[in-house]
Each structure stands twice: as C-alpha cells, then as structure tokens.
C-alpha positions, 0 to 999 in steps of 0.5 A: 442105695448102699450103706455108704451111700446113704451114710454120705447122704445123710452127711452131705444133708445138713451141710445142702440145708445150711448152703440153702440158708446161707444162700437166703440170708445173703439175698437178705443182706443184699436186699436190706442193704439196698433197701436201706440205701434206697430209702436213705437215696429217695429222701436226699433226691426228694430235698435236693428236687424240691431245694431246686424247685424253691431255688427257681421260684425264688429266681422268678420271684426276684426277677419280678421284684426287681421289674415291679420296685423299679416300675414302682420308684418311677410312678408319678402323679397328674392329679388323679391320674397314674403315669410313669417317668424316665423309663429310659434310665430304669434299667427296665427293658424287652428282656425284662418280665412284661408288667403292667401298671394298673391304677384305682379301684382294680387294685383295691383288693390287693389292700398292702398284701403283694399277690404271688402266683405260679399257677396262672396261664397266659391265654395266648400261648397256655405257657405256664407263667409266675405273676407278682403284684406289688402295690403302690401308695399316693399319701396313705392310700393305695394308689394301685399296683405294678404287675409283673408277669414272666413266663415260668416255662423255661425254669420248668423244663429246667426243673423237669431236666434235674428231676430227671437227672436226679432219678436216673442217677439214683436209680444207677447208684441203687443198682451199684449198691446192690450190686456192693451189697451182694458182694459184701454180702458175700465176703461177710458170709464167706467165714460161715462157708468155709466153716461149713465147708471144714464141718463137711470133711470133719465130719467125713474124716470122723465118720471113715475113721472110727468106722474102720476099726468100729467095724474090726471090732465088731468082726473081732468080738463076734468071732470071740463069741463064735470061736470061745478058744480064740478068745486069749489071742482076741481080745487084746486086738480088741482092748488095741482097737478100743484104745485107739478109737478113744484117742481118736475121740479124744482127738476128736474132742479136742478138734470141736472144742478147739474150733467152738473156742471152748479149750482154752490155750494155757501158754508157759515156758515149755522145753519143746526138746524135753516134750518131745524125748519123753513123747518119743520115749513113751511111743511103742514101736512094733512091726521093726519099725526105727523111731530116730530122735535128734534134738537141740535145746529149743524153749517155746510159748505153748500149752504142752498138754496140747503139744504133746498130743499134737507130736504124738500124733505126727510120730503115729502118723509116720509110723502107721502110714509112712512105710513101704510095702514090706519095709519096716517104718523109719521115723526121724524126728528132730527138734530144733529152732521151735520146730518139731520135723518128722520125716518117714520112709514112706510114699509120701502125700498123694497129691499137692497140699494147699493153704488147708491140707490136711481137711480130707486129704489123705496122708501116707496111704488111702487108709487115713484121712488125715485126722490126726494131722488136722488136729495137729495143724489146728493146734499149731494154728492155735499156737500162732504156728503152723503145719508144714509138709513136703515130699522130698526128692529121695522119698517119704514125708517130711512134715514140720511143726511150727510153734510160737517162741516166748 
C-alpha cells in the first residue's frame, strides 16, 4: 500500500467507525421508539378488551335482571304453594333468557344474596351460559327464587371478534410506527451525517493543503543543508512557504472553532468599501498580475476581523489559481450593495457547484481544494449571508460574497 493510500485509509477510518455507530443508534431509536409505542399500545388494547368484556357481561346481566324482576312481580301465592299470574302481559316471551321459578327449600342457600354466574354449561349443547338467581319473599322469608339463564355464546364470539380486531390493528400501528420511528430516526440523525460527511472533506482538504508545501519545505530545507551557497536564494522560499502554511492554519482554526461554535460573531457597523481597499492595499501582487478595485459606499452588520480574512482569501484565490497558463492573473474586485464580487481570468470552476460547493471541490485548478473559499463560505454563513459563484460566458470565476446589512 502506498503512503497516499494509507494516509486516505487512516482519514477515511474514523468517519467508517462514526457511520457504524450512527447506524446502531438509528436501529436504537428506532427500537426504543417502537418499544415504547408498543408497550403504551398493548396497555390501552388490554383496557379496551377487558372494557368490552365487562360491557357484554353487563348486557348479559341486564338481560337476566330484566327476565328475573318481571317473573318475580308475577309471583303469587295458593297457600303454600308458589305460582305465577298474567304471564300474557309481562312482556316475558321465547326470545327472552329461559328461567325457572324454583320454590322452598331449594333456594334457602341463596339467604337475601343474588347468585351470578358465567362459567356454568348447559348439558345439552356444552355453550357457555351466564346464570342469574334472583330471590323472592312471602312476609320476611325467602319464599325461593326466579333463575335465569341465557346462552352467553354469542356474546363470546363477539368478544373473540374484537379481541382479534384489537390484536391485528395493534399489531398493524406497531409495524407503522416502526416503520415512522426509523424514518425519523433518520432525519434526527441526519445533521450528524452530514456533520461527519463535512468532517470527511476538511479533513482531505486540510491533509492535501499543508502537505503540499510541507513537502516543498522539506525539499527546500534539505537542499539549503546540501547546497550551503544556496542558502541566500532558500531560505526565503522557505520563510514564504512557512507563512503561508500558518494562514492556512490559521484558516484552519478559524473553520474548527467556527463549526464548534467556540468563535463567537462580533457584529458592528463595518464600511465593507473601506475593509476591502485596505485588504486590497495590503495584497502583494507578483508574477504581472493586475489586481482592479471598484467600490461604492456600502455599511454592513459584520464582525470585520472575519471579514477581512474572508476577502483576503477570495482575492489570493483568484490570483493564485485564476489565471491561464502563461497569462498574468487579472483579479477585479467590486464592492457594492453589501457584497464583495471577485472575478478572474482564469479557467473557472471545474464542475457545477451545489448547495455546499466548496467542501472538496476544486477551485481554479487541480492544485486547490478549496480550502480557503470554505472558510470564506463559513464565514458568510455566519453572517447570515452567503458565497455565490458562477462561470461566465467570456471565461474566468466570478465569485460573489454576500453579507447581512444592519
């Protein structure tokens, strides 16, 4: 395995192990939300059974009242003997629960307490039946009791049927929310993705950027050591590339803290015009390269440190990266209406940029990453602004800064 592969291994590591674990706690969300869902489920679906199975035992029961008080205002007394009159006018009927009126010493265990009960069975058919006795009274004595007795069939296959009804629509929302739960699940965890996802290309950029002129500086210094006369024409090749690998750590500072939250925006009233003249004034312009400045008065909210920074970089941008082969950079640079737009002569971008376009996406040539417009754009973003660029039909890159006004 070469070095850059293992260097792109070791990056690519990590970002793997944080995707596995994201992955787990998504099936964790997922499986606790339905869990909990379910338990919540199972408890109302247990009181909405047992609320059914009380309603038809009350039906049952009123039924039997109904048949047993009726029987019970008809009784009528021959002496000692037990008999019922106007059975025509009692609204008692065949579709009406089967009682029996059981006189004497039969019913003296019922006392004054009225028997119910569901689990009893008829002989003849083995249907399950629910039975009501109901005592009667000659004087103050119990004179016997009126049993009735329906066939509780019917009400149990009805029961069975919403019991059934109950599980499968439970089961049916269980599987539903399970299904929610992973997608929001999902979304939830979708801000770590792509927080992971930007970790991934920083960390590229970051890596190719300081290893380029790292490496020239290795190159350099160990042909100073080797080549001692050479030394006066070296070393400030070497102090150039030094300096710009602190701004690029700088820029790298900056970006981190930025996304930690850690750097916090100072806004204040900011001549965005001014800024950018004295930005322009200090940016050293070598190779014949042209560096054209237009401004109007423009006031912006902004922190300017940041913004400062943030112009410097698109100006080196341009006039590292946008120039033709053997042509001297032309920058433009114009400040107007709370934007900052710097256009070049250069090739332009490579390829169509998206809603994050400059996370990995090389800028002017294939030698920048696009480092220093990341922090540019994460800076307009912390600003409530934006980074915008686009090719234009005669050539080059126009890329435009936009930053929140007060």
């Amino acid at each position: 395995m070469t070095g850059a592969l293992r260097d792109r291994a070791r990056r690519r590591a990590p970002t793997s192990a944080a995707r596995t674990t994201l992955g787990r706690l998504r099936w964790v969300l997922t499986v606790t939300f339905t869990a909990t869902n379910a338990v919540g489920l199972l408890v109302l679906a247990g009181l909405v059974v047992s609320q059914d199975a009380d309603r038809g035992r009350q039906r049952l029961d009123g039924e039997l009242q109904r048949v047993t008080l009726a029987a019970i205002q008809r009784v009528g007394y021959q002496g000692d003997a037990v008999s019922l009159r106007d059975l025509a006018g009692s609204g008692l009927s065949m579709q009406c629960p089967a009682f029996a009126v059981l006189p004497g010493s039969a019913t003296r265990a019922t006392s004054t307490n009225r028997i119910v009960t569901s689990d009893g069975t008829v002989a003849a058919g083995g249907h399950p039946v629910r039975l009501l006795a109901e005592p009667f009274y000659h004087g103050q004595a119990v004179a016997g009791a009126v049993v009735a007795v329906v066939d509780a069939e019917p009400e149990s296959d009805r029961h069975e049927r919403v019991l059934w009804l109950t599980a499968g629509g439970c089961t049916l929302l269980v599987l539903v929310l399970a299904f929610i739960g992973h997608l929001l699940s999902g979304r939830a965890l979708r801000p770590a993705s792509r927080t992971l996802d930007q970790q991934e290309r920083f960390l590229a950029e970051s890596a190719h950027d300081l290893r380029t002129p790292l490496a020239a500086m290795r190159a350099l210094t160990e042909t100073a050591l080797d080549q001692p006369r050479q030394r006066g024409e070296l070393l400030p090749r070497t102090v150039a590339l030094a300096a710009r690998m602190s701004r690029m750590v700088d820029d790298l500072l900056i970006r981190a803290r930025l996304a930690a939250g850690v750097e916090q925006v100072r806004r204040q009233p900011v001549r965005l015009d001014q800024l950018v003249e004295s930005v322009v004034e200090s940016t050293p312009q070598a190779d014949g390269a042209q560096l054209r400045l237009s401004t109007q008065p423009s006031t912006v909210s902004a922190d300017p440190t940041l913004v400062q920074r943030a112009v410097g970089n698109l100006i080196d941008n341009a006039l590292k990266y946008g120039r033709r082969p053997g042509e001297p950079a032309t920058v433009t640079v114009t400040v107007a209406d709370g934007r900052v737009i710097v256009a070049d002569n250069g090739p332009g971008m490579h390829q169509p940029l998206d809603a994050a376009p400059f996370d990995g996406v090389a800028a002017g040539t294939a030698d920048s990453t696009g480092l220093g417009l990341s922090i540019v754009r994460w800076i307009a973003e912390a600003h409530d602004g934006a980074l915008r660029v686009h090719n234009p039909p005669g050539g080059g890159a126009v890329f435009e800064l936009v930053l929140g006004r007060p």
